[in-house]
LOLUMRO-680924 format. One record per residue (C-alpha): residue number from 0; x, y, z. Coordinates in steps of 0.001 Angstrom, whole numbers, plus 500000, padded with zeros to 6 digits. Each point is the difference from the previous one (the first is absolute). Example, Ala and Ser with C-alpha at 12.3 -4.5 7.8 and 13.67 -1.06 7.14 Angstrom:
<rec><k>0</k><xx>512300</xx><yy>495500</yy><zz>507800</zz></rec>
<rec><k>1</k><xx>501370</xx><yy>503440</yy><zz>499340</zz></rec>
//
This chain:
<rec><k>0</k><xx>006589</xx><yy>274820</yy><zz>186285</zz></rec>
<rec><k>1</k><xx>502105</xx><yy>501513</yy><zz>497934</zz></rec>
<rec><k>2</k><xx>503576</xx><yy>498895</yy><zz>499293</zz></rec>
<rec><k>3</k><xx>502595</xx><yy>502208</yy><zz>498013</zz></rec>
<rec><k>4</k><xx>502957</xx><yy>497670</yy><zz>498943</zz></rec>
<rec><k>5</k><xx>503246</xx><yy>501708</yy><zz>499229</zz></rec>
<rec><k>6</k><xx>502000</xx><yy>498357</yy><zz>497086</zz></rec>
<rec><k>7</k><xx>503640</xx><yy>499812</yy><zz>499997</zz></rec>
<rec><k>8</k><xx>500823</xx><yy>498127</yy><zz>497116</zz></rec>
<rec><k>9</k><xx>498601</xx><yy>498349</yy><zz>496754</zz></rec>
<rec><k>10</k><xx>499972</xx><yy>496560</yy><zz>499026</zz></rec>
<rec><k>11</k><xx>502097</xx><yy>498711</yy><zz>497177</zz></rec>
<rec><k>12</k><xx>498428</xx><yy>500334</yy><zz>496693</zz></rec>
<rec><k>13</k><xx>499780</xx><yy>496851</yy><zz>499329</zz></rec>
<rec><k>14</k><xx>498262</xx><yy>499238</yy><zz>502960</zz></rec>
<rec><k>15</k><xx>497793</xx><yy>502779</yy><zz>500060</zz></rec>
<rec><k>16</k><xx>496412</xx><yy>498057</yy><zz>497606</zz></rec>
<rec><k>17</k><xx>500451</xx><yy>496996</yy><zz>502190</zz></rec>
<rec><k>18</k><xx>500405</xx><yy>501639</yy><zz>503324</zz></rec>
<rec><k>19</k><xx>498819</xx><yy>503285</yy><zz>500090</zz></rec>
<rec><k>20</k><xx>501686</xx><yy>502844</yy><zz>501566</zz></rec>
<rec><k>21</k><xx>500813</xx><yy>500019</yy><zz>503993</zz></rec>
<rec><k>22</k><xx>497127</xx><yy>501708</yy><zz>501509</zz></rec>
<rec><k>23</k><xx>497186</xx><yy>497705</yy><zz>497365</zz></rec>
<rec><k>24</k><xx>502288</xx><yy>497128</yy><zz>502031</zz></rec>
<rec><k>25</k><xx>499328</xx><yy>501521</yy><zz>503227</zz></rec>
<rec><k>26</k><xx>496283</xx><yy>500765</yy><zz>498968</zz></rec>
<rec><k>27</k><xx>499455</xx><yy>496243</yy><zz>499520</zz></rec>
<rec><k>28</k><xx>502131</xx><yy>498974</yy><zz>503098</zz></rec>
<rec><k>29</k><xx>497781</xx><yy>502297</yy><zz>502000</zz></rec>
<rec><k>30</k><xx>496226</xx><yy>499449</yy><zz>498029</zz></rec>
<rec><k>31</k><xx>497383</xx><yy>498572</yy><zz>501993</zz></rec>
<rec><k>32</k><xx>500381</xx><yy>502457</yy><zz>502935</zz></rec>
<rec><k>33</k><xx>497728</xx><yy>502927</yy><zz>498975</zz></rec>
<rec><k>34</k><xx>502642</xx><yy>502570</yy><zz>499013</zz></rec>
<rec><k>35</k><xx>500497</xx><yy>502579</yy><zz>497457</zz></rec>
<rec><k>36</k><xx>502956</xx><yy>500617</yy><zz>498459</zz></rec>
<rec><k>37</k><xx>502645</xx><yy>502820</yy><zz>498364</zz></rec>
<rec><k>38</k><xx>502974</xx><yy>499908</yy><zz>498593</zz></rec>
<rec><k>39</k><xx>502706</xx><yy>502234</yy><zz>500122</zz></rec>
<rec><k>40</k><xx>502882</xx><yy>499361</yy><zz>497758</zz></rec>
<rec><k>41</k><xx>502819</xx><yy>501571</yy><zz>502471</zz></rec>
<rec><k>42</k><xx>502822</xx><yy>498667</yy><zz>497572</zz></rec>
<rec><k>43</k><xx>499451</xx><yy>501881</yy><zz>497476</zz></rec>
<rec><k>44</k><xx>499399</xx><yy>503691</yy><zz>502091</zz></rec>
<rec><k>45</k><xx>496210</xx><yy>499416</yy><zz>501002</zz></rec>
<rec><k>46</k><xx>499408</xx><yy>500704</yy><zz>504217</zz></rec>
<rec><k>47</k><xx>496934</xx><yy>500479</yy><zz>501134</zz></rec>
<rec><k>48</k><xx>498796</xx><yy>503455</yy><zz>500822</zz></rec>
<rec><k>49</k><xx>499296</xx><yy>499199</yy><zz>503455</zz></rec>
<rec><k>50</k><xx>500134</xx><yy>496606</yy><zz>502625</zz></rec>
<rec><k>51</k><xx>496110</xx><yy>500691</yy><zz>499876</zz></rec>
<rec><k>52</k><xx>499651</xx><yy>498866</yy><zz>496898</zz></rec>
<rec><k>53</k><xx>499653</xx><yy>496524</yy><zz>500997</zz></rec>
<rec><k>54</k><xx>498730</xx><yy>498543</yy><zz>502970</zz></rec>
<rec><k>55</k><xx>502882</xx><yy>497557</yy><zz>500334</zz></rec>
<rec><k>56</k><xx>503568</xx><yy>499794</yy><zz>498167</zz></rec>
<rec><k>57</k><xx>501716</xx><yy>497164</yy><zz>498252</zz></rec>
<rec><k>58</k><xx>503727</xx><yy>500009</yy><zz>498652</zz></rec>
<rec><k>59</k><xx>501027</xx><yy>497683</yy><zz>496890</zz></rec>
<rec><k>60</k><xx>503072</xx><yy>497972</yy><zz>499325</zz></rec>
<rec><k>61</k><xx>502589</xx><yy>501302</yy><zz>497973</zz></rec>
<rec><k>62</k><xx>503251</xx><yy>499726</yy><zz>497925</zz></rec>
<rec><k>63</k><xx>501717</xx><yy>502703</yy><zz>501531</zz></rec>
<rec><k>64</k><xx>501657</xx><yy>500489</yy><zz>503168</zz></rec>
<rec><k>65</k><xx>498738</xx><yy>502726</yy><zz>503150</zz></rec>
<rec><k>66</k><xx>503182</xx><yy>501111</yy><zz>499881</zz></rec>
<rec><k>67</k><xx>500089</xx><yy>500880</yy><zz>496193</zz></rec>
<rec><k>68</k><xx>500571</xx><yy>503629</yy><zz>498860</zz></rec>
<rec><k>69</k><xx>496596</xx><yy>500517</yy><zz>498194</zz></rec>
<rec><k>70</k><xx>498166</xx><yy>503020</yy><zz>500778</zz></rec>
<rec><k>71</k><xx>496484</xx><yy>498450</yy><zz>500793</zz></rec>
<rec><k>72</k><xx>502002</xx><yy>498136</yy><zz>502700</zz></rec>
<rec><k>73</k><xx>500113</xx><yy>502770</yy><zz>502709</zz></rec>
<rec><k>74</k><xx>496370</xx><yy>501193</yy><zz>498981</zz></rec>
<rec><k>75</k><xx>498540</xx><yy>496952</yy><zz>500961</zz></rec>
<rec><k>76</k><xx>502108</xx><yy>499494</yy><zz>503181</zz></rec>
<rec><k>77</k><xx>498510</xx><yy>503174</yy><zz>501228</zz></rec>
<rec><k>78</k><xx>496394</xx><yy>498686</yy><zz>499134</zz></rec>
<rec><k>79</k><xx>500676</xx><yy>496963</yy><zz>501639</zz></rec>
<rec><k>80</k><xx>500754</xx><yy>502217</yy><zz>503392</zz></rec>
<rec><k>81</k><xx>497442</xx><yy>502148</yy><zz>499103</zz></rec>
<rec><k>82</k><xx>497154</xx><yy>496443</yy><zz>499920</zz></rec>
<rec><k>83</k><xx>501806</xx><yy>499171</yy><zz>503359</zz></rec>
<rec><k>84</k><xx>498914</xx><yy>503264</yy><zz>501161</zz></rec>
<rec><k>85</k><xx>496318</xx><yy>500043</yy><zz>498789</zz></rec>
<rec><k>86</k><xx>499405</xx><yy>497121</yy><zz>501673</zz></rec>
<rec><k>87</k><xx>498965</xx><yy>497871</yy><zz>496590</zz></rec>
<rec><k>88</k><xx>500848</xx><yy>496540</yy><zz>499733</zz></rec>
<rec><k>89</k><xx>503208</xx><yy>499078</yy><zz>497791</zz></rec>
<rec><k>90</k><xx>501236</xx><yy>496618</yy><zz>498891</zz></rec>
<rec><k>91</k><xx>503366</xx><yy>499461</yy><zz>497780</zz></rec>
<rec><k>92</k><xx>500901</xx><yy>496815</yy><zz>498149</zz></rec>
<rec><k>93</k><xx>503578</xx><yy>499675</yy><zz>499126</zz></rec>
<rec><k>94</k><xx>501223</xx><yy>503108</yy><zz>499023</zz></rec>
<rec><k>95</k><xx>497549</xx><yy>501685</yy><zz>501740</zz></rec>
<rec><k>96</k><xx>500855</xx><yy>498349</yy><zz>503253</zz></rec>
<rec><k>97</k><xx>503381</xx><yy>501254</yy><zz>499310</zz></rec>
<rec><k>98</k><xx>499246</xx><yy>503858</yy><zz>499483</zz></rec>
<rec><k>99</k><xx>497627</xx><yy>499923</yy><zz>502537</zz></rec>
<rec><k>100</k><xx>502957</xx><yy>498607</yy><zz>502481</zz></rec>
<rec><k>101</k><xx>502195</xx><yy>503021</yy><zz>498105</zz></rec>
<rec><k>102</k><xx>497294</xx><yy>502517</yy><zz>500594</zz></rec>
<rec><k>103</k><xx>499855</xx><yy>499639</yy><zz>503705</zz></rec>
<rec><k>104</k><xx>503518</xx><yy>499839</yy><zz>500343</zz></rec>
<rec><k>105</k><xx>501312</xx><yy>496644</yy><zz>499182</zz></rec>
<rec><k>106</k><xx>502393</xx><yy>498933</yy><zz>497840</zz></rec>
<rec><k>107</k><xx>500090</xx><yy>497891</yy><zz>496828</zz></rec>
<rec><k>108</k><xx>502713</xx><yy>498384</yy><zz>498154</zz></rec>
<rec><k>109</k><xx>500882</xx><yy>497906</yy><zz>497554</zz></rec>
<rec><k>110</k><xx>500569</xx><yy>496565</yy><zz>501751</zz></rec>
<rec><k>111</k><xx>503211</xx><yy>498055</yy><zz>500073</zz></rec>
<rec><k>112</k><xx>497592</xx><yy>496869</yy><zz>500917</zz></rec>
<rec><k>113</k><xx>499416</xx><yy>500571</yy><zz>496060</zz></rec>
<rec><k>114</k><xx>496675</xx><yy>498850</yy><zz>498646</zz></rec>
<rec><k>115</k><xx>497206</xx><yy>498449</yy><zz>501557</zz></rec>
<rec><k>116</k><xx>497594</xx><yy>498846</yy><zz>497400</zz></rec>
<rec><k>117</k><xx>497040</xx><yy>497701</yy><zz>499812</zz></rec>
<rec><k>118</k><xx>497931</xx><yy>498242</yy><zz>503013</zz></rec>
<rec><k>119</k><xx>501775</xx><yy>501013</yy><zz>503268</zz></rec>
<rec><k>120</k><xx>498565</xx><yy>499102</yy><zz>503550</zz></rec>
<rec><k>121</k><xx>499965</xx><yy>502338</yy><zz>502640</zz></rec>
<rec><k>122</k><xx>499288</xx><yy>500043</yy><zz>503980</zz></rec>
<rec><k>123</k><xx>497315</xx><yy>501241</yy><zz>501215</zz></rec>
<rec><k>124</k><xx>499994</xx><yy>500086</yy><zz>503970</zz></rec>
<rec><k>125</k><xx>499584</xx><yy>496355</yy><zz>500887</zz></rec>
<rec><k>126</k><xx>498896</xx><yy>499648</yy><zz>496382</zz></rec>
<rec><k>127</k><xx>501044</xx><yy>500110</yy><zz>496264</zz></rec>
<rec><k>128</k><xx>498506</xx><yy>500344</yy><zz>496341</zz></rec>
<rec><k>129</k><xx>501377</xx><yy>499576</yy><zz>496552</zz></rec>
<rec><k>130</k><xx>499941</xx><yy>503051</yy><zz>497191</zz></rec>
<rec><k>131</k><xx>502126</xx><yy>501016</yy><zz>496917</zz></rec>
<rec><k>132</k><xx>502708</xx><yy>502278</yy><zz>500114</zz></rec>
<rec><k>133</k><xx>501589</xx><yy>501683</yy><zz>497214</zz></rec>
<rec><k>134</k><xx>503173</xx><yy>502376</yy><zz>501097</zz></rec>
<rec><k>135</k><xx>503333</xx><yy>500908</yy><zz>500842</zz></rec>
<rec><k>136</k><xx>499881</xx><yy>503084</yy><zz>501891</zz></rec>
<rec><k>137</k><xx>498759</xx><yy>499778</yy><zz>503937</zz></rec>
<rec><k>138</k><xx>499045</xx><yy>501898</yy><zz>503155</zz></rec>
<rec><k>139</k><xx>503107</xx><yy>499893</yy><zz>502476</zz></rec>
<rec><k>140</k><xx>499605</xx><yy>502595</yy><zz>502033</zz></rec>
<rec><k>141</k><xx>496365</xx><yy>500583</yy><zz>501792</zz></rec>
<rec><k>142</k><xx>498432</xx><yy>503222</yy><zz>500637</zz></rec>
<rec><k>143</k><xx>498871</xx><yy>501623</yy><zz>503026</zz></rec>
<rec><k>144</k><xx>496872</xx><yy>498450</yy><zz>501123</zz></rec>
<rec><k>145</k><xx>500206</xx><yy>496971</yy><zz>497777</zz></rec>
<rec><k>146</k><xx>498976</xx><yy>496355</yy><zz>501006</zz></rec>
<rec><k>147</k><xx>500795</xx><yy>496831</yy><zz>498252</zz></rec>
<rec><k>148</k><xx>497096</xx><yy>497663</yy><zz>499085</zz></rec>
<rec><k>149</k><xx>502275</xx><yy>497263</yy><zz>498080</zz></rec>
<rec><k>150</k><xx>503304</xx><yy>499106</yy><zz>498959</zz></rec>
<rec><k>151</k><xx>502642</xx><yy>497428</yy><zz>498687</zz></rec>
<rec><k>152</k><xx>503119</xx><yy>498927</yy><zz>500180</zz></rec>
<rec><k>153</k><xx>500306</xx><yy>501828</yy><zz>496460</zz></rec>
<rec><k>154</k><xx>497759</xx><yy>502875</yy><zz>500789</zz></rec>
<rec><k>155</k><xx>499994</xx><yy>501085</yy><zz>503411</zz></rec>
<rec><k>156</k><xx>497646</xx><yy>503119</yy><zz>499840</zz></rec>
<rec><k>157</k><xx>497237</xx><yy>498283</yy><zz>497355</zz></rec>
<rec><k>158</k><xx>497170</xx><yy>501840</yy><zz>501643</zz></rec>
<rec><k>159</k><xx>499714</xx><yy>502597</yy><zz>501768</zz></rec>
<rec><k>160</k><xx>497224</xx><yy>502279</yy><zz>501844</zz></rec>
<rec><k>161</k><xx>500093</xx><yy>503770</yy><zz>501267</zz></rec>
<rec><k>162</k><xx>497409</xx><yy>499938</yy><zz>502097</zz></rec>
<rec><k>163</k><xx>496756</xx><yy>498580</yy><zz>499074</zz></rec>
<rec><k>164</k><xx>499325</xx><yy>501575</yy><zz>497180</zz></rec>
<rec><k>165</k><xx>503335</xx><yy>499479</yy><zz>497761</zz></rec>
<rec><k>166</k><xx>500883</xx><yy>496622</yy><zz>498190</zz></rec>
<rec><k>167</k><xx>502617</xx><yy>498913</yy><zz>497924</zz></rec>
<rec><k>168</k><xx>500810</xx><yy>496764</yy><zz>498375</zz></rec>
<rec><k>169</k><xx>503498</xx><yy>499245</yy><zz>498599</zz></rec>
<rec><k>170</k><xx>498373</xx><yy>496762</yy><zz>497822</zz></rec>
<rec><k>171</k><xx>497279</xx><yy>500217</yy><zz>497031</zz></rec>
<rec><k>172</k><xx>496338</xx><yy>499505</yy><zz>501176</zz></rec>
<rec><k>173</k><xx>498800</xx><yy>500791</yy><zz>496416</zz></rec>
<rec><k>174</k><xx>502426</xx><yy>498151</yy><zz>497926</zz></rec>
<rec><k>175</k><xx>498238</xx><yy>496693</yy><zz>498135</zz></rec>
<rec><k>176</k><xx>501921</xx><yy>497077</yy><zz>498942</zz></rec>
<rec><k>177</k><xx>499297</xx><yy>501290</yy><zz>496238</zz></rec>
<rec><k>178</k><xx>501851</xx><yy>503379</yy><zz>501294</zz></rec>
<rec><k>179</k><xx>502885</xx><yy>498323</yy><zz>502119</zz></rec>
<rec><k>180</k><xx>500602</xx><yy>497862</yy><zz>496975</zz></rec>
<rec><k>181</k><xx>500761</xx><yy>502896</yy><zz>497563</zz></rec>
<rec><k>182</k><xx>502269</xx><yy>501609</yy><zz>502784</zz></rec>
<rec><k>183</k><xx>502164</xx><yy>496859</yy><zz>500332</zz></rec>
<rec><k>184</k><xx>499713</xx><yy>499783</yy><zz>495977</zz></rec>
<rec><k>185</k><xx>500078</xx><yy>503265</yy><zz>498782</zz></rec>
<rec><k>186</k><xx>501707</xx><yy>502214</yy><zz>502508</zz></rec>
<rec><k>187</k><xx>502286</xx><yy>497239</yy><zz>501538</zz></rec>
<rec><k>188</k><xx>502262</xx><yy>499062</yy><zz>497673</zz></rec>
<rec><k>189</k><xx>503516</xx><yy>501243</yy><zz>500308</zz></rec>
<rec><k>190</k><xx>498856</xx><yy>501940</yy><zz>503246</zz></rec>
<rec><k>191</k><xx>498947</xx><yy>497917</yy><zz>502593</zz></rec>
<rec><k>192</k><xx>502568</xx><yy>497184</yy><zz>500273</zz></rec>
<rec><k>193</k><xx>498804</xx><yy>496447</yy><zz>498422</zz></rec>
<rec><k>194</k><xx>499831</xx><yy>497920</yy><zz>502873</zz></rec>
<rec><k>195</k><xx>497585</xx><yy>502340</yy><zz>501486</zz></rec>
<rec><k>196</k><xx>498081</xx><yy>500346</yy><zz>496935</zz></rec>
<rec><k>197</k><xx>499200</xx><yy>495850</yy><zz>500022</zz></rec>
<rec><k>198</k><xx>499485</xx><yy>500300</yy><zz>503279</zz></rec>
<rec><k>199</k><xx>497190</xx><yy>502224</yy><zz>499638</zz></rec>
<rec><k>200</k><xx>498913</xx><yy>498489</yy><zz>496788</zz></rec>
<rec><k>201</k><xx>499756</xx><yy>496474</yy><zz>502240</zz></rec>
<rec><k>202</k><xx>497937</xx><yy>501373</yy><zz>502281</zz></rec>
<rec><k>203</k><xx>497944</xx><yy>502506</yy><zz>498395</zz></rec>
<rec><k>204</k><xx>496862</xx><yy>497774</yy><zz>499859</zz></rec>
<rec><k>205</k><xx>500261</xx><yy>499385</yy><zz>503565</zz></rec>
<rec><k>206</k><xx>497075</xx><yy>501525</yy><zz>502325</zz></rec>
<rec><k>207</k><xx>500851</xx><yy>503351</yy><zz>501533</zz></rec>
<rec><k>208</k><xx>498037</xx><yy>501842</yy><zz>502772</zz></rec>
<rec><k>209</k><xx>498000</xx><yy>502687</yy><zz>497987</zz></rec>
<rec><k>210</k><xx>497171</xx><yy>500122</yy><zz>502411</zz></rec>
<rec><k>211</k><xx>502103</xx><yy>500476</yy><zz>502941</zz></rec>
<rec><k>212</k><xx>501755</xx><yy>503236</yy><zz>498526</zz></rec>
<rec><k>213</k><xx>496640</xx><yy>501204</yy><zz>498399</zz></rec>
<rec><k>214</k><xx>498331</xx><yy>499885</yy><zz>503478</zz></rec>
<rec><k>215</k><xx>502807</xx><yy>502059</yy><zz>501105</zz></rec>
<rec><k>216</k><xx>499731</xx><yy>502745</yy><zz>497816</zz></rec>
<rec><k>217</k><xx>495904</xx><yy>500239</yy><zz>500267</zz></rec>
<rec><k>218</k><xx>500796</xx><yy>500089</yy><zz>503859</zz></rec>
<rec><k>219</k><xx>501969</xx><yy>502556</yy><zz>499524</zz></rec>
<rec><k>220</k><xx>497373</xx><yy>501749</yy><zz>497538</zz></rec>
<rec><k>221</k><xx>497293</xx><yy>499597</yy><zz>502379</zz></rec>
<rec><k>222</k><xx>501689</xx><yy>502618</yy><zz>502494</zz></rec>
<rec><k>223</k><xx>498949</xx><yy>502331</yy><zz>497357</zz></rec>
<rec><k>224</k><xx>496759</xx><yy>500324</yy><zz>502338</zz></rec>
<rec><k>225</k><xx>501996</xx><yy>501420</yy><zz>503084</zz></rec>
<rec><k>226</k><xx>500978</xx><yy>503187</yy><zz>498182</zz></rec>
//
């Protein structure tokens, strides 16, 4: 199976040897499970041709905002409508869960909650898991058609579904200690306030549910076969 990711933003420089760019992060999140991948850097002007050029779609984190005047931004909102249409499977992490939401007529903004940063626990149904979140901007208003897998206090639209073949995470999946570490480090600093920084510092060793959100998006991959 064949999965195209769609970049929307780089990693710092001086992250970039350690870490690798986002889709290599997604391409070891998702290893294991049989699947080819390639990589479409959407940031800097690069769309795919067609939604057939990959059996399945994934959406990258990002430091911009869905609501940002960039010209790629539109582009990719229609190719996100037109994957909804094809019938391929899509998943968006972070800022892809956000201009997915945007896409299908949603809105996204720039929360007054201010940041949520580090290991966050959501509900799930009668259930809950732990991941790290990185972001200020948020899904408030829900599209058409769109049902809510998990939430917080903090977050109330962390994941979402549009039907069953459309999934999007608010929270990082991919991100490693090593990576969350240079965030709170690097990027941080005079950004993200300081109490939330050592909060996120404190607790960036602690265990997160990475399997959990991985089985969601191969789930979600796996409807590739009903096309």
């Amino acid at each position: 199976m064949k999965i195209g990711i769609l970049v929307t933003g780089h990693v710092p420089d001086s992250m970039l040897e350690r870490n690798g760019e986002y889709d290599v992060q997604f391409q070891r999140l998702l290893s294991g499970n049989d699947y080819d991948f390639a990589t479409w850097y959407v940031v800097d002007g690069d769309l795919p041709k067609s939604t057939l050029d990959a059996d399945g779609w994934l959406i990258t984190g990002s430091k911009h905002g869905a609501y940002e005047d960039f010209p790629w931004i539109p582009k990719l909102e229609k190719f996100i409508r037109d994957i909804q249409k094809s019938g391929r499977p899509l998943v968006g992490i972070c800022f892809g869960h956000q201009i997915i939401a945007k896409a299908l007529g949603g809105t996204v903004e720039k929360s007054d909650k201010g940041w949520g940063v580090g290991r966050q626990i959501y509900k799930a149904g009668d259930s809950e898991f732990s991941a790290n979140a990185w972001h200020q901007d948020q899904v408030v208003e829900l599209p058409e058609g769109a049902k809510v897998l998990a939430g917080n206090e903090f977050c109330e639209y962390a994941a979402l579904s549009y039907g069953d073949k459309i999934f999007t995470l608010q929270p990082h999946p991919e991100f490693t200690v090593e990576f969350l570490t240079g965030l709170i480090e690097e990027r941080g600093p005079g950004v993200v306030p300081d109490a939330l920084l050592d909060y996120a510092r404190a607790n960036k060793d602690s265990n997160v549910a990475t399997k959990t959100m991985v089985d969601m998006i191969t789930d979600t991959f796996a409807k590739a076969t009903e096309i």
